[in-house]
C-alpha positions as CSV (number, residue, x, y, z in Angstrom):
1,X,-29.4,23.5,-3.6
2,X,-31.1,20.0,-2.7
3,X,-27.1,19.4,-1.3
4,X,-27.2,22.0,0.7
5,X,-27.1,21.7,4.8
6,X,-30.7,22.2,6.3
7,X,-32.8,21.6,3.0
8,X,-36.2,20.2,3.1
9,X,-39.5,20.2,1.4
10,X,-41.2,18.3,4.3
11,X,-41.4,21.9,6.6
12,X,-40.2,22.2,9.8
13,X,-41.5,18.8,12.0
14,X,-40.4,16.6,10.1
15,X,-36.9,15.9,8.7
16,X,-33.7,17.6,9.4
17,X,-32.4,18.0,5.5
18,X,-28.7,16.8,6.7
19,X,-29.6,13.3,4.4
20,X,-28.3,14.4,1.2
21,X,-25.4,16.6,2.2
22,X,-24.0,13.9,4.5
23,X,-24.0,12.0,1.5
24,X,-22.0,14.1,-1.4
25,X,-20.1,14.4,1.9
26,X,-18.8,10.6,2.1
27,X,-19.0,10.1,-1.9
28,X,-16.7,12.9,-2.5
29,X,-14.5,13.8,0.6
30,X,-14.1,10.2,2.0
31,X,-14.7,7.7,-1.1
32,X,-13.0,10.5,-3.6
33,X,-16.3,10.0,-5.8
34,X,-19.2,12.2,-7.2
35,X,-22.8,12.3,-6.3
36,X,-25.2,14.5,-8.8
37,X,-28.9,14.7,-8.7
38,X,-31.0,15.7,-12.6
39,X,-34.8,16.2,-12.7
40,X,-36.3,13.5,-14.0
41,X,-40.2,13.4,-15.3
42,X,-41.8,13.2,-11.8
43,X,-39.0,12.8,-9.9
44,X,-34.8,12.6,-9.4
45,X,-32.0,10.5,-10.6
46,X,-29.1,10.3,-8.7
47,X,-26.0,9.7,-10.3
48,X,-23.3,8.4,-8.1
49,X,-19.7,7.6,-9.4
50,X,-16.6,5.9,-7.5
51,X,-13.5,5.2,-8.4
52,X,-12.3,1.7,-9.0
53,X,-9.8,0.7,-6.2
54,X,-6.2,-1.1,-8.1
């Protein structure tokens, strides 16, 4: 949901919610890595996981 094209909880003048998905975007499609997000107390973690390069 929070990856999702268009999402924002700051209403409509300010942000464009394209942050997040262009990120999961280059961490998975271009850098062949994994970006997750988990609820955490007052806030998020984000979990972001690359492959090592040989």
């Amino acid at each position: 949901m929070i990856f999702d094209k268009k999402f924002t909880t700051k209403g409509d003048t300010h942000g464009t919610g394209l942050g997040l998905d262009m990120s999961k975007n280059i961490i998975e499609q271009k850098l062949g890595g994994k970006l997750t997000a988990n609820n955490y107390q007052d806030g998020a973690v984000f979990n972001i996981k690359i492959p090592i390069a040989n």
